[in-house]
C-alpha positions in Angstrom: 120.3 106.0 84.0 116.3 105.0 85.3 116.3 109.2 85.0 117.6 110.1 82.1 115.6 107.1 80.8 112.5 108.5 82.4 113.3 112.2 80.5 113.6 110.4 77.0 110.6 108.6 77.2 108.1 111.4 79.0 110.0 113.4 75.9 109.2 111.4 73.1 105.6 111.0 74.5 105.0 114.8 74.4 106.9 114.8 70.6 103.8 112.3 69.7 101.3 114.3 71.4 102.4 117.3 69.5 102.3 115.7 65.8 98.8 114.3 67.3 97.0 117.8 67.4 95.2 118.4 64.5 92.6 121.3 64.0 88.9 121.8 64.8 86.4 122.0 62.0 83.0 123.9 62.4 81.1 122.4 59.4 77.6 123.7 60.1 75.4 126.4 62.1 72.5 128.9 61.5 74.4 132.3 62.4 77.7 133.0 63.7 78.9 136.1 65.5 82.4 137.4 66.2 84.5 138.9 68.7 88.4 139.8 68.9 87.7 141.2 71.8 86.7 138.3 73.9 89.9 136.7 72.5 89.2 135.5 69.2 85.6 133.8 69.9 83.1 133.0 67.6 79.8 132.4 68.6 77.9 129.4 66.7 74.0 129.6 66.8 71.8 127.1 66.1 72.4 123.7 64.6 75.8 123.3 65.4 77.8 120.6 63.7 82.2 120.4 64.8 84.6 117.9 63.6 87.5 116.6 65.3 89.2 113.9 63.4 86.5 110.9 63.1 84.6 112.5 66.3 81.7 114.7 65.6 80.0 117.1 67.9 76.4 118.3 68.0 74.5 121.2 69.9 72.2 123.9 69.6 75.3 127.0 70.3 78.7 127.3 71.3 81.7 129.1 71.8 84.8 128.4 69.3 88.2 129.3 70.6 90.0 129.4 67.4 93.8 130.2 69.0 93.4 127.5 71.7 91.6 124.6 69.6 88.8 124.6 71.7 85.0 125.3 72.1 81.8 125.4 74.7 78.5 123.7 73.4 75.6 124.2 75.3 72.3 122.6 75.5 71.4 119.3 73.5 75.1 118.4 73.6 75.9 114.9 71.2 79.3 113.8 70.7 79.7 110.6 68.5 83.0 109.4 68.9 82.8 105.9 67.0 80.8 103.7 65.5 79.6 102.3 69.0 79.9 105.0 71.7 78.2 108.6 71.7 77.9 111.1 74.6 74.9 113.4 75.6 75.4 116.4 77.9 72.9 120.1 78.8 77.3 121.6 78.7 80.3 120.8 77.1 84.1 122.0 76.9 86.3 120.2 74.5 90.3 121.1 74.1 90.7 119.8 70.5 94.7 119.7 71.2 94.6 117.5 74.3 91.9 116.1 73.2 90.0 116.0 76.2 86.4 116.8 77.0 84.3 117.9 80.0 80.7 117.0 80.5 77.8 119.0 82.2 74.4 118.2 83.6 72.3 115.5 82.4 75.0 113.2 81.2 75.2 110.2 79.5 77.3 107.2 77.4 76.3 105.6 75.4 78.0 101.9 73.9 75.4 99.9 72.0 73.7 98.3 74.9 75.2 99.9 77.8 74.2 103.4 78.8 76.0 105.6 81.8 73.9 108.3 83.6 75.6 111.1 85.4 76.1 115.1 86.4 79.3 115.3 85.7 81.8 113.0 83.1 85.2 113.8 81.8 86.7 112.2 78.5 90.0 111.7 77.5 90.0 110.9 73.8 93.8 109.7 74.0 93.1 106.9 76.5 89.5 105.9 75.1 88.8 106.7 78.5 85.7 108.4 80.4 85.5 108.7 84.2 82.9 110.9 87.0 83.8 111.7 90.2 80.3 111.9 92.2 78.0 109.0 91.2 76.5 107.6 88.3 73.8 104.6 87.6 75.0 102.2 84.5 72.2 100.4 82.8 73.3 97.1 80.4 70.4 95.0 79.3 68.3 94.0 82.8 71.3 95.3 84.9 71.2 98.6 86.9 75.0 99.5 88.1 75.6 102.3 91.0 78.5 103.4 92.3 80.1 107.1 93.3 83.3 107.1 91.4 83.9 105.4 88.1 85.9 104.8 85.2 84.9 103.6 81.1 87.2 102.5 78.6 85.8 102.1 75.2 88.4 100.3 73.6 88.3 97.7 76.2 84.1 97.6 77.1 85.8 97.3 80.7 84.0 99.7 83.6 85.8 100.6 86.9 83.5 101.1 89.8 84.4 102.3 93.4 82.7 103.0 96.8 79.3 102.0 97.7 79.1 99.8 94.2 75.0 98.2 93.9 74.2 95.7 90.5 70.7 95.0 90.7 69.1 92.4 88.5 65.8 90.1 88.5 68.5 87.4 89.2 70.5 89.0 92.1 72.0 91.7 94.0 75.4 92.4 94.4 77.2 94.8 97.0 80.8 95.7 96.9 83.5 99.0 96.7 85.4 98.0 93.9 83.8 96.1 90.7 85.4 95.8 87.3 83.1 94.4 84.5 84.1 93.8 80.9 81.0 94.0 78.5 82.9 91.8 76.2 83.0 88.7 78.0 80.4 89.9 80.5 82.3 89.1 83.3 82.9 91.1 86.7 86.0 91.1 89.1 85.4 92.4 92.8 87.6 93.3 95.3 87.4 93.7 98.8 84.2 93.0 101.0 80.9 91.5 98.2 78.1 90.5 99.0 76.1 88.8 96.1 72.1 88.3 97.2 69.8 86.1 94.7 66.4 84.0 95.9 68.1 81.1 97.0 71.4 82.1 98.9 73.5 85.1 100.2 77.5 84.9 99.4 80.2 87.1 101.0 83.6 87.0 99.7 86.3 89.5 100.0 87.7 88.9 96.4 86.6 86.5 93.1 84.7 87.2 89.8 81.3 86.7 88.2 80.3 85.3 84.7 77.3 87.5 84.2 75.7 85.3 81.3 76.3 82.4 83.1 75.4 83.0 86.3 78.7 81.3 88.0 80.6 83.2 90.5 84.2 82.0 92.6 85.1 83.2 96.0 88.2 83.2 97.3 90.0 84.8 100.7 87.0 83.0 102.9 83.9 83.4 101.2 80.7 82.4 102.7 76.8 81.3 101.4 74.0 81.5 103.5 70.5 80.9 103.9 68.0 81.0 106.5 69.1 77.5 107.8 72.3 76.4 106.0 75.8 78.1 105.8 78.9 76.9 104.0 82.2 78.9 104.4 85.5 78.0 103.3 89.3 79.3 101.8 87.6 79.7 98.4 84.5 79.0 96.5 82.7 77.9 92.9 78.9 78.7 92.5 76.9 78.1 89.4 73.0 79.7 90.4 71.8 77.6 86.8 73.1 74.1 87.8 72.0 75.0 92.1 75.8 73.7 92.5 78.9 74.8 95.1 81.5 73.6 95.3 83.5 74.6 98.7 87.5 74.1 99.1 89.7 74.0 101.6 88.8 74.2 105.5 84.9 73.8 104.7 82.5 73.9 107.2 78.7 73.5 106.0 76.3 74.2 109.1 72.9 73.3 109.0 70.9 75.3 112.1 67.5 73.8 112.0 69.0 70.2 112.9 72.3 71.1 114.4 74.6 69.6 111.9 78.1 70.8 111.0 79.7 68.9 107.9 83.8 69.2 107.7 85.9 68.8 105.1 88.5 70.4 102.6 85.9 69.9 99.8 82.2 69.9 100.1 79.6 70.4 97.2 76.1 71.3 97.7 73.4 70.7 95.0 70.7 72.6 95.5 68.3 71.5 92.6 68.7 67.4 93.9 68.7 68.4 97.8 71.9 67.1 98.8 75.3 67.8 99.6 78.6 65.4 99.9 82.0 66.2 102.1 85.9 64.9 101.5 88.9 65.1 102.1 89.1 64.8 105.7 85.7 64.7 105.9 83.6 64.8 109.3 80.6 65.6 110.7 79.2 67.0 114.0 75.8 66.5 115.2 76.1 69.3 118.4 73.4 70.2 121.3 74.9 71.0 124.5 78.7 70.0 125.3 78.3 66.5 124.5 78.4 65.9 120.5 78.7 63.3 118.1 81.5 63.1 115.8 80.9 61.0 112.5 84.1 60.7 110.2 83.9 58.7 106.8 85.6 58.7 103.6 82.5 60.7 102.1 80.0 62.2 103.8 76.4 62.9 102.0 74.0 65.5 103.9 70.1 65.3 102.4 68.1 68.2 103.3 64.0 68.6 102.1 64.6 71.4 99.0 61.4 73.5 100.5 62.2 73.5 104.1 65.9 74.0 103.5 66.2 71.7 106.8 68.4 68.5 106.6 66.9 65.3 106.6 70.0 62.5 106.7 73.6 62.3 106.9 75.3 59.4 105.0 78.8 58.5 106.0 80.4 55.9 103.3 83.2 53.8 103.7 86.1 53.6 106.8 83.2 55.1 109.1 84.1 55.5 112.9 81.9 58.3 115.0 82.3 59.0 119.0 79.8 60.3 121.4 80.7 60.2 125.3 78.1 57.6 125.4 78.9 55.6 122.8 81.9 55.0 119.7 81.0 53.0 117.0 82.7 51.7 113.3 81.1 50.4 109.9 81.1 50.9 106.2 78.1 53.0 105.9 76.1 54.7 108.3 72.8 56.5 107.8 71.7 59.4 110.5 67.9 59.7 109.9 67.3 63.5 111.9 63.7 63.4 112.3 63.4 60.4 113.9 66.8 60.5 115.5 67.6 56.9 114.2 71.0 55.9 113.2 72.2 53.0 110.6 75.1 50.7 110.6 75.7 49.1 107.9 78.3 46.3 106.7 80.9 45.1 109.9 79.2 47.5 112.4 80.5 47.4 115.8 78.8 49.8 118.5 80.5 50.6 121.9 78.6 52.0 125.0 80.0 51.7 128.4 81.8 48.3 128.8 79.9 46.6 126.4 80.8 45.9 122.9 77.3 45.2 120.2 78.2 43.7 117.1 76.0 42.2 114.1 75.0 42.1 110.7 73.2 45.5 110.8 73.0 47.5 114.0 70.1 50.5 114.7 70.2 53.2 117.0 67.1 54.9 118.4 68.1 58.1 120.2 66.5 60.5 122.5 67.2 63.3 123.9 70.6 62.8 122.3 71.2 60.0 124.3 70.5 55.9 122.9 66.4 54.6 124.1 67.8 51.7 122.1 69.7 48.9 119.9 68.4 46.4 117.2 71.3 44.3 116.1 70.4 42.2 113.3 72.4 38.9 112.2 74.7 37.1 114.4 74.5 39.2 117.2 76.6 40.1 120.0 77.1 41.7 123.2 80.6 41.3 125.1 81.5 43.2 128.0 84.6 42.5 129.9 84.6 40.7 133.2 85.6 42.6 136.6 88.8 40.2 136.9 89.0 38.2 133.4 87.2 36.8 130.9 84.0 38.0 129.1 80.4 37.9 129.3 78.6 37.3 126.1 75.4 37.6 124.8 74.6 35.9 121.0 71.4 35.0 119.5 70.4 36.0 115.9 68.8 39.3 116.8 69.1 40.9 120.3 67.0 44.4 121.1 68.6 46.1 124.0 67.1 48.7 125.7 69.0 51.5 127.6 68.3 53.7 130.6 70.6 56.5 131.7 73.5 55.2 129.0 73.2 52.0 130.1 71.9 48.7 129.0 68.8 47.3 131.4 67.0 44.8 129.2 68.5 42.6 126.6 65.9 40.7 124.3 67.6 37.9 122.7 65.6 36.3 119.3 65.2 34.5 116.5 65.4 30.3 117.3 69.2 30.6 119.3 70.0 32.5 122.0 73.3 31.7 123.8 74.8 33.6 127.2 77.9 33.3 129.2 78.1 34.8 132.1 80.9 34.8 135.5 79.1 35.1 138.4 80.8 36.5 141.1 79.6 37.3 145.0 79.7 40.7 147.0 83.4 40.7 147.1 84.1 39.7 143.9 84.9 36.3 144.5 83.8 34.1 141.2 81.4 31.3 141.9 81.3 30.2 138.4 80.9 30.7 135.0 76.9 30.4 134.3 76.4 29.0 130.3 72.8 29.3 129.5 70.7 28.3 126.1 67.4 28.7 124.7 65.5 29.7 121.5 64.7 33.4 122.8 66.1 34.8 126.1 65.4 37.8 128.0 68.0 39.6 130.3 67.8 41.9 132.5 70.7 44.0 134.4 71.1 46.2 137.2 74.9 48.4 137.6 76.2 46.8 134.2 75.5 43.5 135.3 73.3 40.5 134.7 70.5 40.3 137.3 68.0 37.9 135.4 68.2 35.8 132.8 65.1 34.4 131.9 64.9 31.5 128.6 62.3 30.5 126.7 62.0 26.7 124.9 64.7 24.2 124.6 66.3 25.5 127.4 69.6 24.4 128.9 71.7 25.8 132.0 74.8 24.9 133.4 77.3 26.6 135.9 80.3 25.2 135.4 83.7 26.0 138.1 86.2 27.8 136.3 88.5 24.6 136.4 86.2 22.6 134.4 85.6 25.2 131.6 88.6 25.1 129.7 89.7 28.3 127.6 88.3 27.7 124.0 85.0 27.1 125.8 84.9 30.4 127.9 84.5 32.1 124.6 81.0 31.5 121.9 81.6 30.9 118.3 81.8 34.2 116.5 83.7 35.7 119.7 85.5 38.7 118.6 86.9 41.8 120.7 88.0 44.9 119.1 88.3 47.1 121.7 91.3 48.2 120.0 89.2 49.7 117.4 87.1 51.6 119.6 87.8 55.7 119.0 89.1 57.1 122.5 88.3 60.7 121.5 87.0 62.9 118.9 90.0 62.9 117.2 90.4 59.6 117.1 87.7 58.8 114.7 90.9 59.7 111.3 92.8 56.5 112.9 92.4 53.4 110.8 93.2 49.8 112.7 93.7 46.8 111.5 90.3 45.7 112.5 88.5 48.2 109.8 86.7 46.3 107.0 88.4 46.0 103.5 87.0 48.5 101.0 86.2 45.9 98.4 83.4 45.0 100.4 80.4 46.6 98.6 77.5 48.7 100.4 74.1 46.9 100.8 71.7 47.8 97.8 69.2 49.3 100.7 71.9 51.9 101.6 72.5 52.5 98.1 69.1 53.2 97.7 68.6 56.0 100.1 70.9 57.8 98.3 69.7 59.0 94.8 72.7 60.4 92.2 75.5 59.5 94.8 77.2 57.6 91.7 77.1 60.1 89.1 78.6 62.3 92.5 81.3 60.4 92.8 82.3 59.5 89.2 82.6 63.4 88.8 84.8 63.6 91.9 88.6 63.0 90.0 87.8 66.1 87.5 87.2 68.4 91.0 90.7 69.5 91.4 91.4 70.2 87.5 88.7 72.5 87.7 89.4 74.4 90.6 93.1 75.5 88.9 90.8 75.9 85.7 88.9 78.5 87.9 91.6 80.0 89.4 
């Protein structure tokens, strides 16, 4: 039946062809000569004018073919088939009944802007459709279009261009093997391996389309965008050159070179023009040198880089923020990673683990060096626990306390600000506890040696007593403000996604200090619902 079907149809096509063919008119030339001999020719000389239907032909001879329809033109060769296109060749053959026409030397198409240079061009009336075999350059407006095989439907404005496919503009480059580009709409579709090149960033994609008046291109099948120091690649992708803006979904990674920052998440967006870039949707960062890293995760993630250097500056994490670094684990609502300076800051409920000892505060600061913390500035209601050999806790409080650290460890505690409170078990060389030391003064300072206290040395209104263990009852063995989370402390990279019951409510606010090192983070977020409408718009 699919052949018989296949018969009727490839007959009725050829019954339409048929009643199609209509005859070729020679309405002008200077002289005209005659031959039977050479099969009914007529030679046309000079000013040569042919008709075919609403196509007219132009040249200075030919050859007309009177039995078969057909004619050669040579030399200063103009078709114009419509209103819009014309064609200009050194040779011509034409076959009026299949309405099909070959092109020679010096070629070129013509559609109001758009002209199509080539050597050799075929045109097939019936299909509005012109195609070359062996290269040709396309020129439309500022755009220069190269490739070695190609294809033009009029009817449509739509090109076809395969192998070795080069648009050059003042705005960008683009590099592919296949290219299809609509001069309606002024928009191009690629396929396979692309590479699009402008002054600000190089993107490789294997598959997507370009909106040529508005500059905005989308990636999918993993795309990437470089520069000399930053490189974003992820499952698909949304540029807009105009706005500086990309958007990045699914499996993003955003790697910054100069600083040694990778920022994670399943959608990232990077805006050029304002310097800055934001991560969600399991969002993480990794600040790497060497094998030991630190992990940052938070709800969002905002990366500021200088917009002349290209390098980054800070990394904002925002809300449910936990991080872990072999030396140290740490959790707040907003932390601020300044990379020149190497200075980190916890903001809102921060609680910072290194070693055995928990730091806690109103705000917490971390100088690093060499990767590693120099040291810690707790600020409001400060503490420092660590857990006892055999039980209990030492504890240091005091309204601020600067610790210092050498070799990941904690080797002078400064304790300030009008009350500084310590409580400490003392124990001998074999462990065996000869009391529990509570010691008060305005400031304190405290020095340790293998994780524990070695001097504790108090300044004004100062009062010291070691008590047996028998007399200190439990409530006592413990300041005001005593809190342990170490059930909130992040055992491994991957622990940094796990939310306790410890982590701070979310309708706490961020400090306004926070909130102002971080310029057009609001309008950022407000525009964050509409992301995933306008991806399947794009798609």
């Amino acid at each position: 039946m699919l052949l018989l079907l296949t018969q009727t149809l490839v007959g009725q096509q050829q019954d339409s062809i048929q009643r199609k063919r209509t005859k070729v008119h020679i309405e002008n030339y200077d002289l005209m000569t005659y031959s039977k001999s050479m099969g009914d020719m007529q030679r046309l000389i000079g000013n040569v004018k042919i008709r075919h239907d609403s196509a007219y032909f132009f040249c200075d001879s030919a050859y007309f073919y009177e039995r078969t329809n057909s004619f050669d033109a040579y030399q200063n060769v103009h078709i114009i088939v419509n209103d819009s296109v014309e064609m200009f060749s050194d040779l011509l053959y034409y076959d009026g009944n299949a309405r099909f026409a070959e092109f020679f030397d010096n070629v070129r198409l013509r559609d109001d802007s758009t002209t199509l240079f080539t050597e050799y061009m075929t045109y097939d009336r019936n299909l509005h459709l012109a195609a070359y075999p062996d290269s040709a350059t396309t020129i439309r407006g500022d755009k220069t279009l190269i490739s070695c095989i190609g294809f033009y439907r009029d009817d449509l404005k739509e090109f076809s261009f395969f192998e070795n496919v080069e648009v050059t503009s003042p705005k960008y480059q683009m590099y592919t093997d296949t290219l299809y580009y609509n001069t309606n709409i002024e928009k191009m579709w690629f396929l396979g391996p692309t590479t699009i090149v402008n002054k600000e960033n190089i993107l490789d994609g294997k598959h997507g389309y370009y909106l040529v008046n508005e500059d905005i291109a989308f990636l999918d099948k993993h795309p990437v965008m470089h520069n000399e120091t930053q490189r974003i690649k992820s499952d698909s992708m949304y540029y807009n050159r105009n706005r500086g803006l990309a958007k990045a979904y699914d499996n993003v990674d955003m790697i910054d070179t100069s600083y040694k920052v990778i920022m994670r998440g399943d959608y990232i967006e990077m805006w050029e023009h304002r310097g800055f870039s934001f991560a969600t949707d399991s969002a993480y960062a990794i600040s790497y040198d060497g094998s030991d890293s630190l992990y940052i995760h938070g709800d969002t993630l905002f990366m500021h880089f200088d917009k002349q250097k290209e390098d980054v500056e800070k990394l904002i994490a925002r809300r449910n923020v936990r991080f872990y670094k072999s030396d140290m684990q740490g959790k707040c609502d907003t932390l601020t990673y300044l990379m020149a300076d190497s200075t980190i800051r916890m903001r809102v409920n921060p609680i910072l683990w290194t070693e055995d000892s928990q730091l806690s505060g109103t705000d917490i600061d971390i100088k690093l060096k060499d990767k590693s913390i120099e040291w810690v500035l707790q600020r409001g209601n400060a503490f420092i626990i660590s857990q006892d050999s055999i039980e209990g806790f030492n504890q240091i409080k005091g309204q601020d306390i600067t610790s210092r650290f050498r070799e990941g460890n904690i080797h002078r505690v400064n304790v300030e600000g009008g009350s500084s409170e310590t409580l400490y078990w003392i124990r001998d060389d074999d462990g065996g506890l000869i009391g529990i030391d509570v010691s008060k003064s305005a400031t304190m300072t405290i020095e340790l040696r293998d994780n524990s206290i070695s001097l504790i040395k108090g300044y004004n209104d100062i009062s010291e007593t070691l008590y047996p263990e028998s007399d200190l009852n439990e409530n006592a063995r413990k300041l005001q403000g005593f809190q342990w989370h170490d059930e909130a402390r992040p055992k491994d990279k991957d622990d940094i996604f796990r939310i306790t019951a410890a982590e701070m409510p979310q309708t706490q606010p961020a400090p306004a200090e926070s909130h102002k090192e971080t310029p057009g983070e609001t309008e950022v977020q407000q525009e964050q619902p509409k992301r995933h409408r306008e991806r399947k718009n794009l798609e």
